[in-house]
Residue, then its C-alpha position, 0 to 999 in steps of 0.5 A: x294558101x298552100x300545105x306548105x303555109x299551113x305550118x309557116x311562122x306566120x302563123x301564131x299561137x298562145x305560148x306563156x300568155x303571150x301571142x306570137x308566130x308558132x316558130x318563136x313560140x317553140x324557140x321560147x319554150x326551148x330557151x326556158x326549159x334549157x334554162x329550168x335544167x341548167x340551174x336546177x329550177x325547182x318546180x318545172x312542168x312534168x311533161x309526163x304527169x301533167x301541170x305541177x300544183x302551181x300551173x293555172x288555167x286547168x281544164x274543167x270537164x263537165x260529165x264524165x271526167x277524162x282519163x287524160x291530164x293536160x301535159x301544159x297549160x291549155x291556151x289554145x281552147x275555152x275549157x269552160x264548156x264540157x267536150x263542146x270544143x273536144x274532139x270525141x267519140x261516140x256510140x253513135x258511129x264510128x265518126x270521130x266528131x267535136x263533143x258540140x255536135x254529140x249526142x250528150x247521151x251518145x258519149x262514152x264516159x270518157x271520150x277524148x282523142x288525143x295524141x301522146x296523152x294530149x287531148x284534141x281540142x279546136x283552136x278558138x281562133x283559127x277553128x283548126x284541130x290541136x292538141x293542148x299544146x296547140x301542135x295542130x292535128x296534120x293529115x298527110x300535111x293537110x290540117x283538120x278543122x270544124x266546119x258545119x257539116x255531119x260530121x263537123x271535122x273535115x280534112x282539108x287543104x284550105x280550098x277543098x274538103x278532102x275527107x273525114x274522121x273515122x274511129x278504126x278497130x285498133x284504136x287511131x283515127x283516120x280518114x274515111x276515104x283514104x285510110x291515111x292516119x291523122x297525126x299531131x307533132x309526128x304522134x299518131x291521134x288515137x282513142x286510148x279507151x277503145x278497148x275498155x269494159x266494165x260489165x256490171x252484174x244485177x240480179x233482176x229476178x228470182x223465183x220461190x221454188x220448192x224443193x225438187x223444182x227449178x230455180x231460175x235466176x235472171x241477171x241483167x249485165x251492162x257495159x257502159x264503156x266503148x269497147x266490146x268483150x265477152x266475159x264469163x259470169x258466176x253464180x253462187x248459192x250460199x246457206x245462212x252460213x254464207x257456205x257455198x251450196x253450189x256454183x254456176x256459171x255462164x257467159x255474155x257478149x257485150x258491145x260498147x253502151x250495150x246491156x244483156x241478160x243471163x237466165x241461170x237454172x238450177x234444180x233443186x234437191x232435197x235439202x236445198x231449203x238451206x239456200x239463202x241467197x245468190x251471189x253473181x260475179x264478172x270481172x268488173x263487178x258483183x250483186x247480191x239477192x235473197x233466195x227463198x227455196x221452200x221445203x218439199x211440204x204442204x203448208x195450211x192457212x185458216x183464211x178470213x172467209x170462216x163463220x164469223x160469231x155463230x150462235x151456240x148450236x150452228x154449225x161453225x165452217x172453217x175455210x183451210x187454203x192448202x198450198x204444196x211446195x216442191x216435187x219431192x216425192x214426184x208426181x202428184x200426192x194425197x197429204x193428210x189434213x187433220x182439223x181439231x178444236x181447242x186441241x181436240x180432234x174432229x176429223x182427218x182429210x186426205x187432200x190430192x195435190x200435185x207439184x205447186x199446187x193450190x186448193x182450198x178445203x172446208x171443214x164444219x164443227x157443230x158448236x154447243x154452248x159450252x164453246x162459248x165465249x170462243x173456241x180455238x180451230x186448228x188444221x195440221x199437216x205434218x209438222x206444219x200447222x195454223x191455228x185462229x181462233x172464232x167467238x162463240x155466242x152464247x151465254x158466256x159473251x153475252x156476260x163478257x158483253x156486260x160492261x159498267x161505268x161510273x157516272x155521278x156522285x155526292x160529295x159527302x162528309x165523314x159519316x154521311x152516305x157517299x152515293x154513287x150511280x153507274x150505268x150498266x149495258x151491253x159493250x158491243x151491239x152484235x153481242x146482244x142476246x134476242x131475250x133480257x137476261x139476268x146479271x149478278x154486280x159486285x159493289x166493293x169499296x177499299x176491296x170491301x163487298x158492300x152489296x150484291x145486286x142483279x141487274x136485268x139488262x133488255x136490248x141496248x138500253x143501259x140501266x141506270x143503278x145507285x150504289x150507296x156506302x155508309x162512310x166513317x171516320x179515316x175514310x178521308x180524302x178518297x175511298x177506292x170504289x169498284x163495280x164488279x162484273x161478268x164482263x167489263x167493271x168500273x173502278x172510281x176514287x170519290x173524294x170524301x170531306x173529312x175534318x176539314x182541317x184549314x191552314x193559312x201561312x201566319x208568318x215566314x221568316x224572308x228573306x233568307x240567305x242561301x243555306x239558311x233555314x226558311x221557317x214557315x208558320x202556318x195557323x191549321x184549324x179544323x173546320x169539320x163536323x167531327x174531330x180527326x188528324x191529319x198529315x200537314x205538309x211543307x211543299x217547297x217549289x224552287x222553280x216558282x221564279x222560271x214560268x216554265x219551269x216547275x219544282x216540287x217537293x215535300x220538305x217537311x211533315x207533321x201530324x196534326x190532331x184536332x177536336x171540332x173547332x180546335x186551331x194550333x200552330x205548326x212550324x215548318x222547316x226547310x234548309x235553302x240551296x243556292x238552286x232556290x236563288x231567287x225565290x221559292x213557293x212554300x205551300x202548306x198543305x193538308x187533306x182539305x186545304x192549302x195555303x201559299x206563300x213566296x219567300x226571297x231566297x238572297x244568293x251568296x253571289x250578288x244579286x242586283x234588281x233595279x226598282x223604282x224608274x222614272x222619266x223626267x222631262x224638260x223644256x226649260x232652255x233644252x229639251x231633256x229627259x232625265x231617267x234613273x232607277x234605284x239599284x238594289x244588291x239583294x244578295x249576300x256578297x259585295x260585287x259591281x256589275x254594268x246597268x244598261x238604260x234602254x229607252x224604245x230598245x235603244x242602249x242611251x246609257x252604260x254605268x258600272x255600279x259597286x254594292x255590297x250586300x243590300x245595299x242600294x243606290x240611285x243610277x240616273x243620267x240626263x239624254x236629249x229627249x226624242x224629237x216626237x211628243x210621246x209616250x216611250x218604253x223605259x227599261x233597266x237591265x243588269x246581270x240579274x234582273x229587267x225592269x221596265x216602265x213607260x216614260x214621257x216626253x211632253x206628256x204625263x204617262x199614268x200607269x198603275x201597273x208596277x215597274x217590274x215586269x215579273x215575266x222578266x225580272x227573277x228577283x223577289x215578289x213585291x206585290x204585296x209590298x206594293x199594295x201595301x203602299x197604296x194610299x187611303x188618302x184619296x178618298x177622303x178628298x173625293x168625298x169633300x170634292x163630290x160635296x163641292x159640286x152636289x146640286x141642291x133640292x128641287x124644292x129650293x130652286x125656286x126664287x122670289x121675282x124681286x131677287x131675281x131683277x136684283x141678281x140681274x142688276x148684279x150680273x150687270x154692274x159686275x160686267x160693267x166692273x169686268x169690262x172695266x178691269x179688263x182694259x187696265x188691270x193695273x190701274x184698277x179703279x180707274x179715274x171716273x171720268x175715264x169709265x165712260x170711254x173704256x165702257x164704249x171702246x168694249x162696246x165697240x168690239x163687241x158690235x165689229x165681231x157682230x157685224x163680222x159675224x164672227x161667232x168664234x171671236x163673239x164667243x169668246x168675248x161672251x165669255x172674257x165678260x164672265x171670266x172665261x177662256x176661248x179653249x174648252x176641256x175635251x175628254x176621250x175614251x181610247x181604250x177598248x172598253x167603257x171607262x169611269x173617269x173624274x176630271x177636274x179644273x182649278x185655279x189658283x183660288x178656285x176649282x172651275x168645275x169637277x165632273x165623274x164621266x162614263x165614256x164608252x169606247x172612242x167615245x169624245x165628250x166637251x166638258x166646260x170653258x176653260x178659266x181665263x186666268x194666267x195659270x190653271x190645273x187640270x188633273x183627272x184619274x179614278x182614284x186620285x185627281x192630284x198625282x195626274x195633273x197637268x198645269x196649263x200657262x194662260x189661255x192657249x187653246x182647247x186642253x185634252x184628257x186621253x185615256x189610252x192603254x199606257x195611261x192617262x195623257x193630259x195636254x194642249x190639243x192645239 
């Protein structure tokens, strides 16, 4: 190929998405411009500032973001990849190189070659060099493209490599060899940042100078651009004011990616402690840094180093480090150094210290037993002072030392002796005198002086003491007691029973409206040994309904007076808010007793809470499951509101209910009941309240907890009313039952021989009869001449099941001789601990048998046969047998009683 071809129309470039010869391409991009200027076309591309707003394919740099923007939408190159298809320089060299073969550190932040403000890019296709606008980069009409070499941009002619890229001084780019410039559509390439700086400053160190001495200031400067320059720096030293004290300046050379530090000197003078800080400042940049400039003085410091707890009468020595700041006056100097203590003077020192000096100087203090508990040492020079202070020991620590507590008491009455004992010792050890020693003790109660007493306290053994008070009558319910020391007391609040006056709640007038006055009357009796009176107190708690919520306030008081043994009748009055909705606590309290009571407080708004849900399920024709809950409005105002039926958590039924105040309704709906036999969590949601309860599907689900959850429903309180619908009338039917099934008396048990062969002869003419009734029901008595058979076709079945040794079937044909089924009635204990259970078999004329059972956990116990009968009961509970009862259709496999934590569970285990 020749130069010539380099540039000919068969070469081809992307031109509005399109691939077609570079000459057509230039014709089409001339048409559409012409076309764009003739009629006015709004929107066209500025050539000079870059794609407009609706230009696509913008290229995205990765790094430091280029200065140039592309004159039209880039084609000729994958923009995806940083400057990896970019030609740039680097700090490296002078080479002019693709951003694929840099140095991701060695490139300036912004490193593009371009030509007219078009970046460089290589042609993914052809590997040669052009500008985004896919004019190619021409050297003396030879083209520039990427080849593996170092540097990787050559200039060749097609055949041979010519020569290579260099960065020059002034900015274009050339070929190392022959110097000739590179160009791209006539416009010279060049590096457009060549000449760019940015020196930033940063202040690195500084030191602490007194005044008359050197401060030094180290700035570091850095350039991370490409071009060099020298620049001149700043240094200002400002006041707390921010006034400048005084400028210094100084300059810097810097080359691209290049960095330098600059020291400034200044020597201080007298009044330069004012200096605060430094402020350094270039043309491109400036920092700021705290200036410490010390006063031309000595400063003096007690250190940790002194006697620590010397004994009255030792000589108590104090370590001062003396530091001297500055040179002012020069040369080295004496300072005066005066020691005192607790204000009074002890000596004076004269201390030689040259400029920046450091020393340290002991001074000693005969102590004496009035320093102790501790005396305060103080050190000056001039104006500048330090001050510690050291304990003392002698005999005012080792009272300090002394400390009293608390440890016992009675609980008296009113008029009894209230005792209280304390143990009395040493606080710290290293306070402890050699020798015992004496110390006076201060009892008061409610600031009284009951008693004084001494106490001989030996080493680190404490003493124990008893303190005794006479109480009387007022001193209900506490006293303030109070142990008085030489060093550290005791204080106690000991309750003391006085009349002993007890409150029950007889009556509250619930429920109440909102606004309306809740009335409780409470029964105060006083059940002490002498006659008192007291404050009796309504305490009303409006957040009883939130668990996590607690609000408490007296509502009303009286005062209550009362001889031995006298009881009287208080009502209390508190005025209801709709914050109360939907109960409060009414708590009557007196000094020694309270008493408890929630009361419904009705809301203006309606209220609905559902009660009272259950399951009903089916297996007639379909299998379904009928739920419904009673609705109850215990508000005060009429209102509808939608009632959600969840069953496992699952939303099976919406119904809008319209109630007016207290009214009521029954809500109830019929489902398919779930596929699997089993227990299933039933719930009712409205506006105001949940409930919950647990429902059946093939099996009888017993649960004696509520159907309200209290945790989640914020109605009223109806646990008492629950109670109170408990029925008695269980027990009676037990006792009758339990008597069914009494053994008799050992000494009843034995019978006569000749009764005995008559009851076996019975046995035997009733199963000849059996068998005979078995075969036909319906034609009982049968002719007689037909006995004889249908004894020998029974026989028959019998003898086969014997030969077959089929011991299940013989069971079971034992038991049809007696009246017996093949099931049995298994009973399991799936509950976590032991459990007391009665089950119970009946048919229609008789009860089978009845058994109380005590099953440990997991325990599985076999009870009896069950009836061979065409329709029998089986019922088990604690209470009552009848309310958990399950009916059984004929001989169809062993029957199962469970007892699993949702209740009992009653059915065919086959």
């Amino acid at each position: 190929m020749t130069n010539g071809d380099a540039t000919s129309d068969t070469e081809s470039c992307l031109c509005f998405g399109l691939r077609v010869p570079r000459s057509l391409g230039a014709m089409l991009v001339l048409t559409v411009l012409l076309v764009a200027l003739g009629v006015g076309t709004a929107g066209a591309t500025d050539i000079a500032g870059g794609p407009t707003a609706e230009t696509s394919g913008s290229t995205t740099f990765d790094g430091p973001t280029p200065s140039l923007q592309s004159a039209v939408t880039q084609q000729c190159t994958d923009s995806s990849d940083g400057y990896s298809n970019t030609v740039v320089v680097t700090f490296d060299d002078e080479y002019v190189i693709t951003g694929s073969s840099a140095d991701a550190e060695s490139l300036p932040p912004d490193p593009v070659v371009s030509a007219d403000d078009e970046a460089l890019v290589v042609d993914l296709d052809s590997g040669t060099v052009v500008t985004e606008s896919c004019e190619p980069a021409m050297v003396d009409g030879n083209e520039v493209r990427v080849v593996e070499n170092d540097p990787d941009l050559v200039v060749t002619d097609g055949v041979y490599l010519n020569d290579t890229l260099e960065l020059t001084d002034d900015g274009t780019v050339q070929t190392v060899n022959g110097g000739s410039t590179v160009e791209a559509d006539g416009d010279t390439v060049e590096y457009t940042e060549h000449d760019t700086v940015d020196f930033q400053p940063n202040i690195t160190e500084t030191n602490s100078p007194g005044e008359g001495e050197t401060l030094s200031i180290t700035v570091e400067v850095t350039n991370p651009h490409y071009g060099s320059d020298d620049q001149e720096l700043e240094l200002f030293l400002r006041d707390g004011n921010n006034e400048i004290k005084e400028t210094l300046t100084d300059s810097i050379s810097l080359d691209g990616d290049d960095s330098g530090t600059v020291t400034f000197d200044y020597e201080t003078e007298e009044g330069d402690d004012i200096i605060e800080s430094a402020r350094v400042r270039t043309e491109d940049g400036t920092d700021t840094a705290d200036v410490t400039v010390h006063e031309a003085s000595v400063d003096v410091e007690i250190t940790d180093d002194w006697t620590r707890f010397p004994a009255a009468g030792d000589e108590l020595e104090v370590p001062v480090e003396i530091t001297r700041h500055g040179n002012i006056p020069d040369g080295e100097q004496e300072y005066i150094i005066d020691f005192l203590i607790d204000d009074s003077h002890v000596t004076t020192r004269p201390v030689a210290l040259s400029p920046g000096e450091e020393t340290v100087e002991t001074f000693t203090y005969e102590t004496s037993e009035d320093d102790s508990p501790s005396v305060e040492a103080t050190v000056k020079s001039g104006y500048n002072s330090h001050t510690a202070s050291v304990e003392v020991l002698g005999q005012a620590t080792h009272e300090e030392n002394v400390e009293a507590a608390f440890t016992d008491q009675n609980d008296p009455d009113e008029g009894e002796t209230l005792e209280l004992t304390a143990e009395i010792g040493y606080d710290r050890w290293d306070r402890i005198p050699d020798e015992s020693q004496e110390y006076p003790v201060q009892f008061y109660v409610d600031d009284k002086l009951i008693e004084n007493r001494t106490v001989e306290l030996d080493g680190d053994q404490p003493v124990t003491e008893t303190f005794e008070y006479e109480t009387e009558s007022g001193d209900a319910p506490r006293v303030d007691a109070e142990l008085v020391t030489p060093g550290t007391g005791a204080t106690d609040s000991p309750r003391i029973t006085g009349s002993g006056f007890e409150v029950t709640i007889d009556e509250i007038n619930e429920p109440v409206n909102a606004s309306e006055e809740l009335v409780t009357t409470a029964v105060i009796e006083n059940t002490g040994e002498i006659e008192g009176e007291q404050e009796v107190r309504l305490r009303i708690d409006s957040g009883i309904a939130d668990p996590d919520r607690t609000l408490r306030q007296i509502r009303d008081r009286t005062n209550v007076s009362l001889e031995v043994g006298e009881q009287t009748t208080e009502q209390f009055v508190y005025r209801t808010a709709e914050s109360d909705v939907p109960k409060v606590e009414a708590a009557i309290i007196s000094n020694n007793d309270e008493a408890l009571a929630n009361a419904t407080v009705r809301s203006k708004s309606s209220h609905y809470e559902p009660q009272n849900l259950s399951g009903d399920y089916t297996n007639d024709t379909d299998r379904e499951l009928t739920l419904s809950s009673e609705i109850n409005n215990t508000g005060t105002e009429s209102g509808d509101q939608y009632v959600e039926f969840m069953l496992d958590d699952e939303l099976v039924y919406v119904d809008r209910v319209t109630l007016g105040p207290w009214e009521s309704t029954n809500v109830s709906t019929t489902i398919d009941a779930p596929e699997e036999i089993g227990a299933y969590d039933f719930s009712v949601e409205t506006d105001n309240a949940t409930a919950a309860s647990t429902v059946g599907v093939g099996v009888e689900i017993i649960d004696d907890e509520p159907a309200t959850d209290p945790s989640e429903s914020d109605g009223p309180d109806d646990s008492d009313e629950q109670d109170d619908q408990s029925s008695p009338s269980s027990d009676g039917e037990q006792t009758n039952e339990s008597d069914s099934t009494t053994e008799p008396p050992e000494e009843e048990a034995g019978l006569p021989w000749f009764l005995i062969l008559l009851g076996v002869l019975g046995v035997l003419v009733s199963s000849l009869t059996l068998l005979v009734y078995r075969n036909d029901p319906e034609n009982f008595p049968p002719e007689p001449a037909a006995v004889p058979g249908i004894l020998e076709e029974e026989g028959t079945k019998i003898t086969n099941q014997i030969r077959a040794t089929n011991l299940s079937m013989l069971v079971a044909t034992v038991k049809g001789f007696v009246g017996l089924g093949a099931g049995t009635l298994v009973v399991q204990n799936k509950l976590p601990r032991a459990a007391t259970v009665r089950v119970r078999c009946q048919t229609a004329e008789d009860t089978v048998f009845m058994q109380d059972l005590e099953l440990q956990p997991d325990e599985r116990r076999t009870l009896a046969s069950l009836p061979d009968v065409d329709q029998f009961r089986v019922g088990a509970g604690v209470d009552d047998i009848t309310s958990h009862e399950e009916v059984f259709q004929g001989d169809n496999g062993d029957v199962g009683v469970v007892l699993r934590a949702e209740g009992l569970v009653i059915a065919n285990l086959s």
